[in-house]
Phi, psi and omega in degrees: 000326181292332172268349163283355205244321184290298179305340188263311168317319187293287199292317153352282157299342182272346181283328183273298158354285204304288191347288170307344125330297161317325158297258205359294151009246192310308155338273187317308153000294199289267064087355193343134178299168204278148197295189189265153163335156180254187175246075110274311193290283181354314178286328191280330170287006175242351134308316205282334165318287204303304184299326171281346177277338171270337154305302195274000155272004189275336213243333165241006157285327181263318162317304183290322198285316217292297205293049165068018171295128156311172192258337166285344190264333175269144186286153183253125184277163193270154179285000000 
């Protein structure tokens, strides 16, 4: 009996898979993802990057100074 419920099981999942392929399908199909980024907004979100990573080297740089570091020891954000 076990091997019978083991042959029948097998053509079972591959029929529900395909089933579930299909949809998936036919989802997207309906539904598309949203286009990609333009390169504009792209350039601005790696300013906007750039500016908060200068912010938070600004902000520990000033931190390192205010504790008493020598200034030769401390990093220097780059000009």
């Amino acid at each position: 009996m076990r091997d019978v419920v083991l042959a029948l099981a097998m053509p079972a999942v591959m029929c529900a898979s395909g089933i579930y392929a299909a949809a998936d399908a036919w989802w997207r199909h309906r539904r598309p993802s949203p286009p990609p980024y333009s390169h504009a907004g792209l350039r601005l979100a790696g300013q906007r990057a750039v500016a908060v990573a200068e912010a938070v080297v600004a902000d520990e740089y000033a931190l390192l100074t205010a504790a008493g570091q020598p200034a030769d020891l401390a990093v220097r954000p780059a000009d």
